[in-house]
C-alpha positions in Angstrom: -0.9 -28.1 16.5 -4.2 -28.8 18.1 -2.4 -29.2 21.5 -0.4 -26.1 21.0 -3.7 -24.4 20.0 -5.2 -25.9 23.2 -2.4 -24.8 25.7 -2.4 -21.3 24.0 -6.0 -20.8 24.8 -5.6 -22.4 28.7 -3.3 -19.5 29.4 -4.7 -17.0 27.4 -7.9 -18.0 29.6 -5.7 -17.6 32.8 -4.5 -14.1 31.7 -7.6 -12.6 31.0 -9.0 -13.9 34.3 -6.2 -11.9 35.8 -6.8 -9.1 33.7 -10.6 -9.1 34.9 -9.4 -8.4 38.5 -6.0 -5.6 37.8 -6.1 -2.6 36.3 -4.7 -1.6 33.1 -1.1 -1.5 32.1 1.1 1.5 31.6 1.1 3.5 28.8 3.3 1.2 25.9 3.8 0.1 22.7 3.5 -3.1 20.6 6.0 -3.6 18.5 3.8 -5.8 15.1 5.4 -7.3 12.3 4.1 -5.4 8.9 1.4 -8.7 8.2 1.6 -11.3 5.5 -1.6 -12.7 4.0 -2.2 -16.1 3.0 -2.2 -17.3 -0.6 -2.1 -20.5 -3.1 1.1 -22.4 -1.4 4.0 -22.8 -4.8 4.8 -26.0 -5.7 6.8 -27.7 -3.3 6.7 -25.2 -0.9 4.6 -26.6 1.9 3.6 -23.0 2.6 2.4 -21.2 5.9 1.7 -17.9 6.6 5.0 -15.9 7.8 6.2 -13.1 10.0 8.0 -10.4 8.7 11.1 -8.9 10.8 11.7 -5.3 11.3 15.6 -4.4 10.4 18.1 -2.4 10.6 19.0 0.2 7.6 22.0 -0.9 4.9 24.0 1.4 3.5 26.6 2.1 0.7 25.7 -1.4 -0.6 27.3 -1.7 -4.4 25.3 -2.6 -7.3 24.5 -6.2 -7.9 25.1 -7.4 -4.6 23.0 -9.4 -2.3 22.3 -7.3 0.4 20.3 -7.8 3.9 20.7 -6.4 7.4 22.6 -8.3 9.9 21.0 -7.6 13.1 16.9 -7.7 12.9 14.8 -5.9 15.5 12.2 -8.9 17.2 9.4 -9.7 14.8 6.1 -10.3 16.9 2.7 -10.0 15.3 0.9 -13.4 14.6 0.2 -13.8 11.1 -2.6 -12.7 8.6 -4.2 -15.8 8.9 -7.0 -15.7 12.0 -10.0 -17.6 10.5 -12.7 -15.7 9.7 -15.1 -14.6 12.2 -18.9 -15.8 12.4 -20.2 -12.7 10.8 -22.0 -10.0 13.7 -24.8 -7.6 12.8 -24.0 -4.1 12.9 -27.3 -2.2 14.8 -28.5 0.9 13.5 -31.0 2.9 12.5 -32.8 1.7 9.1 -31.8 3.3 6.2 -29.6 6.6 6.1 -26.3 7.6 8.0 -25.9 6.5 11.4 -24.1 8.8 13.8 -24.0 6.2 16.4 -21.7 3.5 16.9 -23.4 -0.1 17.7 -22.9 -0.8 20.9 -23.3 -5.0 19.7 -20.2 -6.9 19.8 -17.5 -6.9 17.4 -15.0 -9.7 16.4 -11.7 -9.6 17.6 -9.0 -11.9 17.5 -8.6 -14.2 21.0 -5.3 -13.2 21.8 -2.6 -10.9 21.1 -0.1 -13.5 22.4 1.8 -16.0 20.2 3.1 -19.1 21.4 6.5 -21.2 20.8 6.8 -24.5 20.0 6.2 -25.8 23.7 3.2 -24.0 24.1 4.7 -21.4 26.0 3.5 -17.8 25.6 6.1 -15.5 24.0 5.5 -12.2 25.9 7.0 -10.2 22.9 4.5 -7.3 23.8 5.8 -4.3 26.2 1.9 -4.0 27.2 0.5 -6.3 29.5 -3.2 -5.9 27.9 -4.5 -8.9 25.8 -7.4 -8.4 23.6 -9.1 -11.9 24.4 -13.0 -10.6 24.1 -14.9 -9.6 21.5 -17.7 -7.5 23.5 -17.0 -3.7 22.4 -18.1 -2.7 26.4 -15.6 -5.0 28.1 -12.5 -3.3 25.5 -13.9 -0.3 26.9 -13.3 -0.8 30.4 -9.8 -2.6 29.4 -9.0 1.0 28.3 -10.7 2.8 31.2 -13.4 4.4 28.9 -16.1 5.6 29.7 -19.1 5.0 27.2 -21.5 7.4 28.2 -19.0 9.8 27.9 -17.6 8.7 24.9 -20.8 8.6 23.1 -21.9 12.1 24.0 -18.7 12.9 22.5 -19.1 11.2 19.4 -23.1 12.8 19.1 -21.6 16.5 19.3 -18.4 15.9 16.7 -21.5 13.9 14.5 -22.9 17.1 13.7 -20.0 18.8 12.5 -19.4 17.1 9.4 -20.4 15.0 6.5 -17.9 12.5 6.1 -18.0 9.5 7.9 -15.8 10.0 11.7 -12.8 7.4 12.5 -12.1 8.0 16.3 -9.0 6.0 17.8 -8.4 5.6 21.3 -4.6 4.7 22.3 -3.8 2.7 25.2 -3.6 5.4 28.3 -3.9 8.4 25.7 -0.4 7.4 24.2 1.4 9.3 21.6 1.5 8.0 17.9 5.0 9.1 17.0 7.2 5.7 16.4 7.1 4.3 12.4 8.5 1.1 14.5 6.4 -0.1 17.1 2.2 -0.2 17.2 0.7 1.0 19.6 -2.1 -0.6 21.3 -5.8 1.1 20.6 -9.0 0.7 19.6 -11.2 2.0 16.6 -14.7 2.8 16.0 -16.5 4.7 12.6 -19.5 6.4 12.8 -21.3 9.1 10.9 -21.7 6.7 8.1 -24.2 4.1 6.5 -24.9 1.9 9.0 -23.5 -1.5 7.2 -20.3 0.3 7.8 -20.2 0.9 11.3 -17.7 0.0 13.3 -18.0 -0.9 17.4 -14.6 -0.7 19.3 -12.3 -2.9 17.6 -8.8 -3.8 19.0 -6.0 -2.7 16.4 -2.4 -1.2 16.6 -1.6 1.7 15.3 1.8 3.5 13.9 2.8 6.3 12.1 3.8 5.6 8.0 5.9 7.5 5.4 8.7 9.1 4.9 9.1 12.8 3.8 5.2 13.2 4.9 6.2 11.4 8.5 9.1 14.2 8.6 11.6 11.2 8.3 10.4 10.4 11.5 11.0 13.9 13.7 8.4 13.0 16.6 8.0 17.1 17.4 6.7 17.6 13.8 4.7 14.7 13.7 3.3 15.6 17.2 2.3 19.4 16.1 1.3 18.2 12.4 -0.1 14.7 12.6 1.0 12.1 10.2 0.2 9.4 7.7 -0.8 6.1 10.1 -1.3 2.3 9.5 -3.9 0.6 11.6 -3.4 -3.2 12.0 -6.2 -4.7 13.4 -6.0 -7.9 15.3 -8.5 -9.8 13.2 -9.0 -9.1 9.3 -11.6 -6.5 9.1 -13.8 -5.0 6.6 -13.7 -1.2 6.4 -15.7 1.1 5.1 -16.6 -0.9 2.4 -13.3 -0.3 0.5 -12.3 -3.1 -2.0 -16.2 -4.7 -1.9 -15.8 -5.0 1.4 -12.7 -7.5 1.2 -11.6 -8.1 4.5 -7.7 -7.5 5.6 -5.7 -6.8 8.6 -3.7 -3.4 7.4 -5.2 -0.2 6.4 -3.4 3.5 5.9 -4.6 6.5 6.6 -3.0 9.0 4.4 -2.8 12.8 5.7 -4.2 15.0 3.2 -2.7 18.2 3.4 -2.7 21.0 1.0 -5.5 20.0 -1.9 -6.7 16.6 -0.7 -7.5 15.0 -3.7 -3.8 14.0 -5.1 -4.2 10.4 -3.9 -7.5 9.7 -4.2 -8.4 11.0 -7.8 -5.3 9.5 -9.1 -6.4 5.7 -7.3 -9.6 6.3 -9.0 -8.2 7.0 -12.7 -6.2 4.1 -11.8 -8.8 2.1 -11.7 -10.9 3.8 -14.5 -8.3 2.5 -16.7 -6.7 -1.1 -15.2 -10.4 -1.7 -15.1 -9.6 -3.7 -11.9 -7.0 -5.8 -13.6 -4.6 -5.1 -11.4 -4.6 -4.2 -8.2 -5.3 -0.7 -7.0 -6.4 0.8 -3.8 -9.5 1.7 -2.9 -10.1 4.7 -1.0 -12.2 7.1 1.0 -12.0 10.9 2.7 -12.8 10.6 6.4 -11.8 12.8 9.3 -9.8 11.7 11.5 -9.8 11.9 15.9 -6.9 10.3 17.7 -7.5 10.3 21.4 -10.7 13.3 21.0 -8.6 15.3 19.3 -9.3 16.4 15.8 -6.6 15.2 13.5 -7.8 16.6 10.0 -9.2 15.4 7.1 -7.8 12.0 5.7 -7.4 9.2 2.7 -8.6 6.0 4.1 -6.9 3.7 1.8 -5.2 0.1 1.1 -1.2 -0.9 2.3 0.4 -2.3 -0.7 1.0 -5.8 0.3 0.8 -9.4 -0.4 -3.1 -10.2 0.1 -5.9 -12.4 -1.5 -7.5 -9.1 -1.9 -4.6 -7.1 -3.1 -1.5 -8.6 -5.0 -2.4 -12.4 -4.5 1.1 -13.6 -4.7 2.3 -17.3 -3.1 4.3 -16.7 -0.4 6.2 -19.1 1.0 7.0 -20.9 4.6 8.9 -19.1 7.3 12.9 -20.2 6.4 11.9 -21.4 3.3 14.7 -20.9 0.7 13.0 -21.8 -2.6 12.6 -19.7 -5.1 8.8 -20.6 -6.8 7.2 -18.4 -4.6 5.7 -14.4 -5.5 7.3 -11.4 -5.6 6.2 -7.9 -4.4 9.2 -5.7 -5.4 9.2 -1.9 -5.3 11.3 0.7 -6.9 12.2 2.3 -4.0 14.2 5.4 -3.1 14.6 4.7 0.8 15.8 1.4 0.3 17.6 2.3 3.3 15.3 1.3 5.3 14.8 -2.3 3.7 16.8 -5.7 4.9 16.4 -7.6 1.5 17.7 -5.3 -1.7 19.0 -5.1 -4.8 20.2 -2.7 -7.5 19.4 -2.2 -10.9 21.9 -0.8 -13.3 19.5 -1.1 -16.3 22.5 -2.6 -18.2 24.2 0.7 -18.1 23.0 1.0 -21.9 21.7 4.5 -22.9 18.1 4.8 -24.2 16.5 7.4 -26.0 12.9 9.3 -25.0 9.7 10.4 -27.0 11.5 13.8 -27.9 14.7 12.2 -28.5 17.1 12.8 -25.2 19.2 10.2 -24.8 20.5 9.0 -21.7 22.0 6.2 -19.7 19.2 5.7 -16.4 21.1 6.0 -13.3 21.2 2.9 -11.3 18.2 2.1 -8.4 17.5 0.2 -5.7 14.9 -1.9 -5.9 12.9 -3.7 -2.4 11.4 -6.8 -2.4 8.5 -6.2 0.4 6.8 -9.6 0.6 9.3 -12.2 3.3 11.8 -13.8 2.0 14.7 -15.7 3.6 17.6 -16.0 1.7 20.7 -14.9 -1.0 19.3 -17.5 -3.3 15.8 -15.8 -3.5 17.4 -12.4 -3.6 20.2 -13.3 -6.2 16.8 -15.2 -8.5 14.3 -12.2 -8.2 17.4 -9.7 -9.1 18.8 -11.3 -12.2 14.8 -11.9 -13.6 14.8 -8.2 -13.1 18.1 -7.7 -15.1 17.0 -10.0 -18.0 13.5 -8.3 -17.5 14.7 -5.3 -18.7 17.8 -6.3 -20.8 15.3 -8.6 -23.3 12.6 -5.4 -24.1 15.8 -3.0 -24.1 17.9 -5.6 -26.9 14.3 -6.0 -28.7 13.4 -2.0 -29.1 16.7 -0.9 -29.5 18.7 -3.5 -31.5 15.5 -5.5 -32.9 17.6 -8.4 -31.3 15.6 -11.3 -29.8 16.4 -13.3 -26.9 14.5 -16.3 -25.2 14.8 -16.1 -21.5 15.9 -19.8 -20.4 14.9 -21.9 -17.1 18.4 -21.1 -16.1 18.2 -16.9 -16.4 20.4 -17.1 -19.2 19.7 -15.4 -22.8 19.9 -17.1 -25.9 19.2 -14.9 -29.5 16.6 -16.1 -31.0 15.5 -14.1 -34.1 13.4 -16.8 -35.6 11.5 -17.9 -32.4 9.7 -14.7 -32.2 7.7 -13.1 -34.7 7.9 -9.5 -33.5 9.7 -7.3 -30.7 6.0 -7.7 -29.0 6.2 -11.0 -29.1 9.5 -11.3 -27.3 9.0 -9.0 -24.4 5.8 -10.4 -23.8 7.9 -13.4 -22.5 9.0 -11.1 -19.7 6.5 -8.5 -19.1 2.6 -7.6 -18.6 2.8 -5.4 -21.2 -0.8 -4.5 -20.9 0.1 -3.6 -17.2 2.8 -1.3 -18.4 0.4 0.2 -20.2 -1.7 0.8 -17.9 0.7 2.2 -15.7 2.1 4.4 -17.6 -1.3 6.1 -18.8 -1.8 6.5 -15.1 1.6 8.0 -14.1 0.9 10.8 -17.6 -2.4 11.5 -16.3 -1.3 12.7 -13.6 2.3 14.3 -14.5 4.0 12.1 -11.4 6.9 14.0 -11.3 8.1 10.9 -8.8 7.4 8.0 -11.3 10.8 6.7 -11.6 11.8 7.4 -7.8 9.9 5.1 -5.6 6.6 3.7 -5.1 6.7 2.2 -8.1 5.5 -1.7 -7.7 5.9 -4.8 -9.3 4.7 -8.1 -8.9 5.7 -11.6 -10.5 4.9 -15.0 -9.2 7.1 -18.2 -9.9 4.6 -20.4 -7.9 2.7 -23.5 -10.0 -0.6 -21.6 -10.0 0.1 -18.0 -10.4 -1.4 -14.8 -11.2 1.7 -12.7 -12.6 3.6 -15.4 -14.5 5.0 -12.1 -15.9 6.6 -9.1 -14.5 3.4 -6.7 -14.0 3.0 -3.5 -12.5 1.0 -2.9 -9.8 -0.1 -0.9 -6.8 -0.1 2.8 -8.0 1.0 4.7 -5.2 2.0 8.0 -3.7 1.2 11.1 -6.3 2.1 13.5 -3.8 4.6 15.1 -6.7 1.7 14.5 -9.1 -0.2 17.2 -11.5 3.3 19.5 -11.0 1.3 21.7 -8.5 -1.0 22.3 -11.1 0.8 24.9 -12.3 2.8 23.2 -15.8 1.0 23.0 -19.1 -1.6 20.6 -18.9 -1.0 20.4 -22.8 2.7 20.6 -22.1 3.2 17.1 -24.3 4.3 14.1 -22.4 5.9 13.8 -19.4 6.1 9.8 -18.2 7.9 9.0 -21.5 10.8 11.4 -21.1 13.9 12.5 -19.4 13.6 14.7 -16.2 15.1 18.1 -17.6 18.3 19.5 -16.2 17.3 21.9 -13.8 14.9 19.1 -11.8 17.7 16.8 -11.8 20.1 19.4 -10.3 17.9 19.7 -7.3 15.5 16.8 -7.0 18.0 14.0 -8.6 16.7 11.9 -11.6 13.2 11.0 -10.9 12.7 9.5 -14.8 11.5 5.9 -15.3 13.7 4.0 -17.7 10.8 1.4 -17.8 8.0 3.6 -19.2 11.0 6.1 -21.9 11.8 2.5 -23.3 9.1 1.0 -23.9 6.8 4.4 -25.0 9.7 4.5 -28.0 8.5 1.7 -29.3 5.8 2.4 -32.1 4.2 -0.9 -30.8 3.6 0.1 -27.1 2.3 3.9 -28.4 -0.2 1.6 -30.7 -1.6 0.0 -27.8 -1.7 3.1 -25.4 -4.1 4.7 -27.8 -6.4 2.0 -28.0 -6.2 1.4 -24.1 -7.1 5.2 -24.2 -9.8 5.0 -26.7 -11.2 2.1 -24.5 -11.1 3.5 -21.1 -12.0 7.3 -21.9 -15.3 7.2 -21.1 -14.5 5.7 -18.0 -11.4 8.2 -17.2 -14.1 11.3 -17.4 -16.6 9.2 -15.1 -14.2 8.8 -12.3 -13.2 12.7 -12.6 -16.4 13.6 -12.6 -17.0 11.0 -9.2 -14.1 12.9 -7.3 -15.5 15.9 -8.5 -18.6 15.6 -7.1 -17.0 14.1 -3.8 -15.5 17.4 -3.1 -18.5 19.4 -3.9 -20.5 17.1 -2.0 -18.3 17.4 1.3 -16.9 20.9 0.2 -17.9 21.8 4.1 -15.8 19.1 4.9 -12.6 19.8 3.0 -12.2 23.8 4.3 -12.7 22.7 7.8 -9.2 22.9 8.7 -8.1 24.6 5.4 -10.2 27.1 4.2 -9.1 27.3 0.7 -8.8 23.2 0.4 -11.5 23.2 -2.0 -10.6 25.3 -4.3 -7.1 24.2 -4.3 -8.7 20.6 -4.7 -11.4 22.0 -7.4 -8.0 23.2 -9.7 -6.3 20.1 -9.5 -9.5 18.6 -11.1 -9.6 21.3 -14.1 -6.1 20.6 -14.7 -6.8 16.8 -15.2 -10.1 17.9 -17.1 -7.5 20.0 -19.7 -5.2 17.4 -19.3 -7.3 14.6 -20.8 -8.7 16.4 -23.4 -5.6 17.0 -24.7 -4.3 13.5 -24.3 -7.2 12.6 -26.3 -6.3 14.7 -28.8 -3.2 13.5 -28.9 -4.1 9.7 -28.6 -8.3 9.4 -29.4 
């Protein structure tokens, strides 16, 4: 490894010398791997950090099958695993917001070039630039910026706004329009306190999302902008997000229409998982892609395997094993995924709080952390099946079943004292609690279509020894528009009606109905709601002050953002008091 190491950095020396003397390359694109972080290895694993490969979609797969792409597009990012840099002061004025970025260096990984097991540099880049330095001034000149001009730039935008300014610079002004490939660019933040700012810091950046990306139509996302993910090439701190944890992927979440769907509903998330679980942290910012204004954004966390995130053990690239973690999503564009599986939620009907009964339609479900084979695929799908089949036996048959080494069920009435007891074997119930106050808050019209996360962990030291849920994500359908009865009764513990399953398809989770009829799990939902109250009006109150705060801000490219934003906040206001009514 040493040598490897050693024969990497001679010729990562010898291209940057060459660099020094040519001019940049044409405009391109990188094409990064989504990154893996590092965790505690599982036992026997021998684990390393991995490289996730980009694939092609799968369609018409049946239910129950193990399903992955054949062909996979070329996986090329190094890994989430760069040791930490020697930490660099960040200049600035003392005390108060600095509008200035530093112009001290910043770190920066020493090469965007990976090597195979030779030593030999695998060019899997299209660009010919390699981020070897970490001086902010010499990235500049790699770019061809200017940084006079640049900062004169950044002191007239400084004045227009509140909110601290993220400015990204693609390589030779190129487009961000592919959801596949990064492109090469730097980023700086300004306008801020000065701990958080942010010299020229090499990155790639892509655009995210599905319906907000406009399923990928490049002339919509050109005149509208889009949702982005910025990977930097070293694990960087951002804004303070997350106590300042330091990771490699961040998402910057288009706002639109109100503005404050995302972020008030990661804030109640955390109001009541009282940081638990993992939720992200986030932060309005505007956003400038190549000078040009982009709007007003969500700075926020990608949903991933992380230390900081959902510490999960992942295992080595090719490992087959099954004692490793498990991110898995409920996910409505599994399309788009290479491993898969579906859920038929043993085709048994349930009934919700108002007492529609119903058989769930079947889902597909993603597993989003690497993994490298049928026999991890075939393991994580049946524990979801006997995840869900032990809670459904125990709340609607009071039967009991022990859940065996081998994923196979044995009744056991006497083992168990109550229905509780049993599921507990299987689930996080607190976290499904949690959850599901979360998703009822906010009236999530999409909580049983996607972007619903799990996490459970097989490894020998292990955070979710259980199924737990985690990530709250994407609320884009939340609060109904703010337009339903915010003391309409409940809407995460029942059936989507008729007439929104005719056009939007059935969006209902079978997870939260099931478990909500149980007089048990409404028990504990009240006294997680007693608990965190206090704590649910505080964070209101926090985004509510945000937006009056930067109310300038917000109607800058929308005029009536605030007030739209303002309404969704009243309706949560009316919302909770009568949820705690209903539960306090």
């Amino acid at each position: 490894m040493q040598a490897k190491n050693a024969r990497t950095r001679i010729i990562c020396a010898l291209i940057a010398a060459a660099l020094s003397i040519s001019c940049l390359s044409s405009c391109s694109q990188i094409n990064i791997s989504d990154d893996s972080q590092v965790t505690t290895p599982p036992s026997g694993s021998g684990t390393q950090p991995s490289t996730a490969a980009l694939t092609d979609a799968t369609d018409n797969v049946p239910a129950f099958t193990v399903t992955h792409a054949d062909e996979t597009k070329p996986s090329t990012a190094s890994p989430d695993t760069d040791p930490e840099p020697e930490s660099t002061a960040v200049p600035g004025t003392d005390g108060g917001v600095n509008t200035n970025p530093p112009v001290s260096s910043h770190p920066i990984s020493e090469s965007t070039y990976e090597t195979n097991e030779n030593g030999e540099i695998i060019d899997d880049y299209t660009s010919d630039l390699v981020f070897d330095t970490e001086d902010p001034d010499e990235l500049y000149s790699m770019f061809g910026l200017s940084r006079s001009e640049r900062q004169q730039f950044y002191n007239e935008i400084s004045s227009k706004y509140e909110l601290p300014i993220i400015h990204i610079s693609t390589e030779n002004e190129q487009e961000v329009l592919s959801k596949e490939n990064y492109v090469n660019c730097l980023v700086e933040i300004f306008n801020c306190e000065d701990e958080y700012v942010m010299d020229a810091t090499s990155a790639g950046i892509r655009v995210r999302g599905n319906a907000s990306a406009f399923y990928g139509d490049e002339d919509q996302i050109r005149e509208n902008g889009a949702p982005y993910r910025i990977k930097f090439t070293k694990k960087q701190s951002v804004l303070g997000l997350n106590d300042s944890a330091k990771c490699k992927s961040w998402v910057l979440l288009r706002t639109y229409e109100a503005g404050v769907r995302d972020h008030l509903a990661f804030k109640l998330a955390k109001a009541i998982n009282n940081g638990d679980y993992f939720s992200s942290d986030s932060r309005f910012v505007e956003l400038y892609l190549n000078e040009k204004f982009m709007g007003l954004y969500l700075l926020c966390e990608q949903s991933q395997e992380n230390p900081n995130r959902v510490a999960i053990n992942e295992c080595d690239e090719g490992y087959t094993g099954t004692d490793i973690g498990y991110l898995v999503e409920l996910d409505n564009y599994s399309y788009d995924e290479e491993w898969r599986f579906m859920l038929n939620y043993n085709k048994e009907s349930i009934t919700d709080v108002y007492g529609t009964t119903r058989t769930p339609i079947s889902y597909y479900y993603t597993v989003k952390n690497d993994i490298y084979s049928d026999e991890q695929l075939k393991f994580i799908e049946r524990y979801f099946e006997v995840a869900y089949e032990i809670p459904m036996r125990a709340i609607k048959y009071g039967e009991f079943y022990r859940l065996n080494d081998d994923m196979t069920l044995t009744l056991a009435q006497d083992e168990f004292e109550s229905a509780y007891d049993c599921v507990s074997q299987v689930l996080n119930i607190d976290s499904f609690v949690d959850m599901y106050l979360t998703h009822e808050i906010t009236n999530n019209q999409d909580v049983g279509g996607g972007s619903f996360y799990f996490a459970v962990d097989f490894g020998s030291i292990s955070l979710y020894k259980t199924l737990t849920c985690v990530c709250p994500w994407d609320f884009s359908w939340s609060y109904a528009d703010y337009s339903s009865d915010s003391d309409g009764g409940l809407y995460a513990a029942k059936f989507k009606d008729s007439y929104f399953v005719e056009n939007y398809g059935d969006r209902s989770n079978p997870w939260l109905i099931l478990l909500y009829s149980a007089d048990w799990f409404q028990q504990l939902v009240k006294e997680k709601w007693t608990e965190r109250y206090p704590y649910i009006i505080e964070a209101l109150e926090d985004v509510r002050n945000t937006v009056d705060t930067y109310s300038a801000d917000f109607n800058l490219s929308e005029s009536r953002r605030t007030g739209r934003a303002k309404a969704i906040i009243n309706w949560v206001s009316d919302r909770c008091e009568y949820l705690n009514e209903l539960w306090g």
